[in-house]
C-alpha positions in Angstrom: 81.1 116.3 124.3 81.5 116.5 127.7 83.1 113.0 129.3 86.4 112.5 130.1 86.6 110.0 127.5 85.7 111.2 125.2 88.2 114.1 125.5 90.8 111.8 126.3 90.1 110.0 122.7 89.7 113.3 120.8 92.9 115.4 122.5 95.4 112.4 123.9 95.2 109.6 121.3 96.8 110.2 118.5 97.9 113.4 118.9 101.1 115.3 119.0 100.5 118.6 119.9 97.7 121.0 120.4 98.4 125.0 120.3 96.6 126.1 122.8 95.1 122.9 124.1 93.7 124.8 127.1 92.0 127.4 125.1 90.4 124.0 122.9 89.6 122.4 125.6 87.2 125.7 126.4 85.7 126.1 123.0 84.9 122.3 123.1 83.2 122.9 126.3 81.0 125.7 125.7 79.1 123.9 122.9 80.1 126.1 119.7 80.1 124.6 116.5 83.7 124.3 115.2 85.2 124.7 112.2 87.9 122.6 111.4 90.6 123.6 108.7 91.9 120.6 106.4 94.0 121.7 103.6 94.1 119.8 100.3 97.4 119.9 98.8 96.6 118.6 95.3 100.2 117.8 93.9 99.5 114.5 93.7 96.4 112.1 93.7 97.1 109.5 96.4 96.3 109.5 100.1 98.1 106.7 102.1 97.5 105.9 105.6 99.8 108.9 106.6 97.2 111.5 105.9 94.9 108.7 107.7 96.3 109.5 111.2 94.7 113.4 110.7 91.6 112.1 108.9 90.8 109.7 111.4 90.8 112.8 114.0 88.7 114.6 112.0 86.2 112.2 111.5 86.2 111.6 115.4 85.0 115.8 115.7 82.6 115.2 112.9 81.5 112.8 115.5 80.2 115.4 117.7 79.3 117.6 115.8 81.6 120.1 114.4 81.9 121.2 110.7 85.2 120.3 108.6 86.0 122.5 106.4 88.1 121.0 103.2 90.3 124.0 101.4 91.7 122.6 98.3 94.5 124.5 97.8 94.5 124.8 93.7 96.4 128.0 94.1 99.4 126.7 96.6 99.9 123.7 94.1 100.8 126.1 91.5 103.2 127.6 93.5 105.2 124.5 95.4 105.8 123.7 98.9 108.6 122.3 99.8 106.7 121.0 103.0 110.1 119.6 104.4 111.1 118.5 100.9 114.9 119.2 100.3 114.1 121.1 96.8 111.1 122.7 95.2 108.5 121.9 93.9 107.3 122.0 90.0 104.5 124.3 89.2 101.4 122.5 88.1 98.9 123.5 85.8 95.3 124.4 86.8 93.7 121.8 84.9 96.4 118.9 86.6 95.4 120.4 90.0 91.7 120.1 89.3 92.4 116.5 88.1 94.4 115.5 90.8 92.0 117.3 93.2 89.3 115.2 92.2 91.0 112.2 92.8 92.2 112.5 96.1 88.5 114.0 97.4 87.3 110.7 96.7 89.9 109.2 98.5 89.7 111.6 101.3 86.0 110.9 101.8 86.8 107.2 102.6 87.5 108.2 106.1 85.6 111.5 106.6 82.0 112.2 106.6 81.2 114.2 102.9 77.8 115.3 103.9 79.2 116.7 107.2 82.3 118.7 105.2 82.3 122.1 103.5 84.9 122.4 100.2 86.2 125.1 99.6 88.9 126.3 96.8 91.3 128.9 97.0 90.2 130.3 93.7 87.2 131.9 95.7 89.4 134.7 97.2 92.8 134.7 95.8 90.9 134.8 92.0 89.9 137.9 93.3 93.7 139.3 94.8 95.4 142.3 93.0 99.1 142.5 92.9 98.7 145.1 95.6 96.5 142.7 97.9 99.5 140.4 97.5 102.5 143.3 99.0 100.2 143.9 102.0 100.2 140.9 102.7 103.9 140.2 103.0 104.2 143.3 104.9 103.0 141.6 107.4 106.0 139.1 108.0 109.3 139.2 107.7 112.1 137.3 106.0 113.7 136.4 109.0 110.8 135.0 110.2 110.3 133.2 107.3 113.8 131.4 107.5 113.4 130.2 111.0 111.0 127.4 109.6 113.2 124.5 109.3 113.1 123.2 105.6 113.7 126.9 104.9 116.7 127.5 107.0 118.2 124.1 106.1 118.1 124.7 102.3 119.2 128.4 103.2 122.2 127.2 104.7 123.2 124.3 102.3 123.3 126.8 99.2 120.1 125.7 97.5 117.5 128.1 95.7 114.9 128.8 97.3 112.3 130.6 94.9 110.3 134.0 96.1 107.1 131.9 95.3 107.8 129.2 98.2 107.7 132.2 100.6 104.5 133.0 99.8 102.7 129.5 100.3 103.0 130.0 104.2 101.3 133.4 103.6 98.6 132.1 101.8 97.8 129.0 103.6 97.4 132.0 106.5 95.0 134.1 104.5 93.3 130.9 104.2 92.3 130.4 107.7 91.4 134.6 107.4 89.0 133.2 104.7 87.2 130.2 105.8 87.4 132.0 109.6 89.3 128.4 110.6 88.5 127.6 114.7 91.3 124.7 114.4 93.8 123.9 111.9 94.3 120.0 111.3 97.5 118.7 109.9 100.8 116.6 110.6 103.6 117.7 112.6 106.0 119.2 110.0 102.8 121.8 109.5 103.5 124.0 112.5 105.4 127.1 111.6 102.4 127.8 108.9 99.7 126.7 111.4 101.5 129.3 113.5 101.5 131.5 110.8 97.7 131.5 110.3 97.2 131.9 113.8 99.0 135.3 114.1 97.8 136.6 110.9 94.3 136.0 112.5 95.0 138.2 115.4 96.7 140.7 113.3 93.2 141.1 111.1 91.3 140.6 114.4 89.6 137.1 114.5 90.1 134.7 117.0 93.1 133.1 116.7 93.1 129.1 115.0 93.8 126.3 117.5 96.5 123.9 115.9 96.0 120.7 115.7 98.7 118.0 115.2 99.0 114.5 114.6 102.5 112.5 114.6 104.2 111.8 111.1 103.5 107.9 110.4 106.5 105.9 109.9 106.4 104.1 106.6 106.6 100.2 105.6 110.6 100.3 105.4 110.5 101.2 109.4 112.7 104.4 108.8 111.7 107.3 107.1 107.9 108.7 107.9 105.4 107.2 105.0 105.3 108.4 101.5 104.6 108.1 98.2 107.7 109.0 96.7 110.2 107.0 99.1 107.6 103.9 98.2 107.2 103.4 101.8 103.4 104.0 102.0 100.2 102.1 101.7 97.3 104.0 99.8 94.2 103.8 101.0 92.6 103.9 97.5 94.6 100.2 97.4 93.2 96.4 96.8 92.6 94.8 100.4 94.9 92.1 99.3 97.6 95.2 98.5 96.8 96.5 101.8 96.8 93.0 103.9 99.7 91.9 102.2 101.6 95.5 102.9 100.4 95.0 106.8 101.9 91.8 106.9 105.4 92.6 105.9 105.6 95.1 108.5 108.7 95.2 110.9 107.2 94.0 114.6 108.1 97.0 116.6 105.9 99.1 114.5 102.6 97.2 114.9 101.8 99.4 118.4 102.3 102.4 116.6 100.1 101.3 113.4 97.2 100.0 116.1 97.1 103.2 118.4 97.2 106.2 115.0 95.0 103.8 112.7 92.3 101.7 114.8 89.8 102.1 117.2 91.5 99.3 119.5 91.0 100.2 123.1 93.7 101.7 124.9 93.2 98.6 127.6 93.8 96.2 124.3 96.6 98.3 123.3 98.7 98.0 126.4 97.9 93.6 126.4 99.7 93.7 122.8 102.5 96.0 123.9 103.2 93.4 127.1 102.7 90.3 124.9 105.1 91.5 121.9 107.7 92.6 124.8 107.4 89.4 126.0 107.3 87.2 123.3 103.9 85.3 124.1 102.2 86.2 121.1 103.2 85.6 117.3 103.2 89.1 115.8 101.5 87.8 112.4 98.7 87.3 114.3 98.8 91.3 115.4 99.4 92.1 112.0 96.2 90.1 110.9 94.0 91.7 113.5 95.7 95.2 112.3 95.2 94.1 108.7 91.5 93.5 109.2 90.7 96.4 111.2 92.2 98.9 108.4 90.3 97.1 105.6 86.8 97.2 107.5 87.2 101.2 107.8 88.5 101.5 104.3 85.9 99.2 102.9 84.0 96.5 105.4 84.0 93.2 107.4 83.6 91.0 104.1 86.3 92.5 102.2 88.4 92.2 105.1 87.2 88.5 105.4 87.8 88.1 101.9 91.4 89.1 102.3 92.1 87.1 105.3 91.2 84.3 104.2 93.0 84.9 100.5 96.3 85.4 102.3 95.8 82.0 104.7 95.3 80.3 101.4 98.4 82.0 99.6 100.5 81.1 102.9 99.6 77.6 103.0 99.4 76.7 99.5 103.4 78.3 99.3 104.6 74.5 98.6 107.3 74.0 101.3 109.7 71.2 100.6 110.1 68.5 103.3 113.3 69.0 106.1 113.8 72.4 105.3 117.4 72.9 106.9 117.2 75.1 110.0 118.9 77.8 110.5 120.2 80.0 113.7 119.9 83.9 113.5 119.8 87.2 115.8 116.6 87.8 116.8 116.9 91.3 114.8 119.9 91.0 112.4 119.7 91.7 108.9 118.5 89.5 106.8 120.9 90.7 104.0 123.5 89.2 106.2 122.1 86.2 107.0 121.3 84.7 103.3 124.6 85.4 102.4 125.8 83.3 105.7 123.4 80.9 104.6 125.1 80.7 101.2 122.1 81.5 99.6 123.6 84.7 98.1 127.1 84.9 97.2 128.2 88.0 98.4 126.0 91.1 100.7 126.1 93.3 97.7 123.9 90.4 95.9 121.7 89.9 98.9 120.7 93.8 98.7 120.3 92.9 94.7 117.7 90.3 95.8 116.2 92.4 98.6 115.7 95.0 96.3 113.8 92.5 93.2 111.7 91.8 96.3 112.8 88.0 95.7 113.0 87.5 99.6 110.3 86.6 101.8 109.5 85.3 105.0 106.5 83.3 105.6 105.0 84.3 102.5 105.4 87.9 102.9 108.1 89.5 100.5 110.6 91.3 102.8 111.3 95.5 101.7 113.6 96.2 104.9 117.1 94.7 105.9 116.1 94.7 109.4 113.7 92.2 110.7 112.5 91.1 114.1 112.1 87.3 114.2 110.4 83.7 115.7 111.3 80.4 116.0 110.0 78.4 112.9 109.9 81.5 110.4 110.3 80.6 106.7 113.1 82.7 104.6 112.7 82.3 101.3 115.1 83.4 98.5 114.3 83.3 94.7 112.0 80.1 94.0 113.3 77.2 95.3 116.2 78.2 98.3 114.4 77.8 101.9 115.5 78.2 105.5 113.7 77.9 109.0 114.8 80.2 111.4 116.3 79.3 115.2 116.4 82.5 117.0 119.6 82.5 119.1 119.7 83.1 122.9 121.7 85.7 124.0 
């Protein structure tokens, strides 16, 4: 890999930080096969286009190359991460872990290469690790240090427990990179401080030191909070391609740039046309979200499934039995639609519109709404319970 696009698509696109990016930039360029930590965190079984963002980069190495190496962390799931989370954890039992870990491999291999990835478990060396393996390695840290990682500190501070156990998963995730003798640690954002950690436990026991490798957090369907599975913000990637075109196309418009440039192969050139055209208002944005629709489907399965569910949601949208001289209605271009069905009338009161918004009894052109806060076009359908209808006016400001 030596062009300067090619760089620029592996270390730019897609990517939020690099720790040392110089020093990657070096190991890239001397030709050495690298070997690329993912961790497997097998608390639970789904993968949703979250993890995606890191997968996708990845697969780009495997590209050229370089060897992933897949630790499932059966040990760490036992213990609980809090990983940001504002409580702990529940233990899970080996036998759940090995279930669950099954289950999301094949999920994980949708997007990276299998025969290019080495698995390993964490039962290989930490089966092996006495009690007294286990005090030398927190020797090496402190509790201080420990409590500067954010999720730590915040709980710390708040009055909530924090159990012994969830200071060692930092440790061990560390001792992992010791083990598999990781070049480059892949993960999202809110992995840092243990990417960190890894990297000077490394120098402590005398290997080169892991490159970290970051993608951004993804920011789920409800346009908020970054995408998971227990907020219910997330599309899986194990999903129907009609679950996933339909999830696509209920997407609020200002996050279609950020789902083309994490998730697709769309050309930065192509990229910047649909950022100017949205900004503008000279393109439809349920156009962008079919085009963004069809190009997640193709990776995650292939053209004709993405065909199939094209052309299944043009038939759901016009078949949707509109009633003639549907009464027209004027709106913000990004108010809440909570607020405008209960102008409309069509709800009696805001605290009923949430009720409805909540059944998932709203939609707009077909496309059941899961956010208050919607951009809009002229000629928009809003539709509430079976038979209430609206056509949006967008109002000049």
């Amino acid at each position: 890999m030596s062009t300067k696009l090619d760089m620029n698509r592996l270390l730019k696109r897609g990517v939020s930080e690099i720790i040392v990016k110089e020093e990657l930039i070096q190991l890239l360029s001397c030709g050495k096969k690298l070997r690329l930590k993912e961790g497997l965190d097998p608390s639970s079984t789904d993968i949703h286009l979250g993890h995606m963002v890191g997968l996708r980069k990845l697969h780009q190495f495997q590209e050229l190359g370089h060897q992933v190496v897949l630790i499932v962390g059966d040990w760490t799931a036992q213990i609980g991460d809090p990983s940001g989370a504002s409580a702990t954890r529940p233990m899970l039992t080996a036998e759940k872990v090995k279930a669950n870990a099954e289950t999301y491999m094949k999920q994980f291999f949708r997007v990276v290469d299998r025969d290019k990835t080495e698995i390993r478990w964490q039962s290989e060396w930490f089966g092996k690790f006495s009690l007294a393996d286990v005090i030398k390695l927190t020797s090496k840290f402190t509790v201080a240090q420990f409590l500067a990682r954010d999720d730590f500190n915040n709980r710390f501070k708040a009055g909530k427990p924090i159990a012994i156990t969830e200071l060692l998963y930092p440790l061990l995730q560390a001792y992992d990179s010791v083990a598999v003798q990781a070049d480059v640690e892949f993960g999202g954002q809110d992995q840092k401080f243990n990417f960190l950690v890894g990297r000077e436990l490394q120098t402590m026991l005398r290997q080169r030191p892991q490159q970290c490798f970051m993608t951004p957090l993804l920011v789920g369907t409800d346009g908020v909070q970054k995408m998971s599975k227990s907020l219910g913000n997330y599309i899986g990637v194990d999903e129907p391609p009609n679950e996933i075109y339909g999830k696509v196309m209920s997407l609020v418009d200002n996050m279609l740039i950020q789902y083309f440039d994490l998730l697709t192969d769309v050309s930065d050139k192509e990229l910047e046309e649909f950022r100017q055209q949205l900004a503008s208002n000279s393109v439809n944005p349920m156009e962008l979200k079919k085009r963004l629709a069809r190009e997640l489907i193709t990776q995650l399965y292939n053209e004709e499934e993405a065909a199939k569910a094209d052309e299944n949601f043009t038939k759901v949208f016009q078949k949707r039995g509109l009633p003639e001289g549907i009464e027209e209605f004027e709106v913000g271009a990004e108010e809440d639609i909570r607020d405008i069905i209960t102008r409309a009338n069509l709800a009696k009161s805001h605290s009923e519109a949430n009720r409805l918004l909540q059944q998932g009894a709203i939609s707009i052109d077909g496309v059941k709404v899961s956010a208050g806060k919607i951009s809009y076009q002229n000629g928009n359908i809003i539709k509430v319970g079976k038979h209430h209808f609206i056509k949006v006016v967008v109002r000049n400001n």
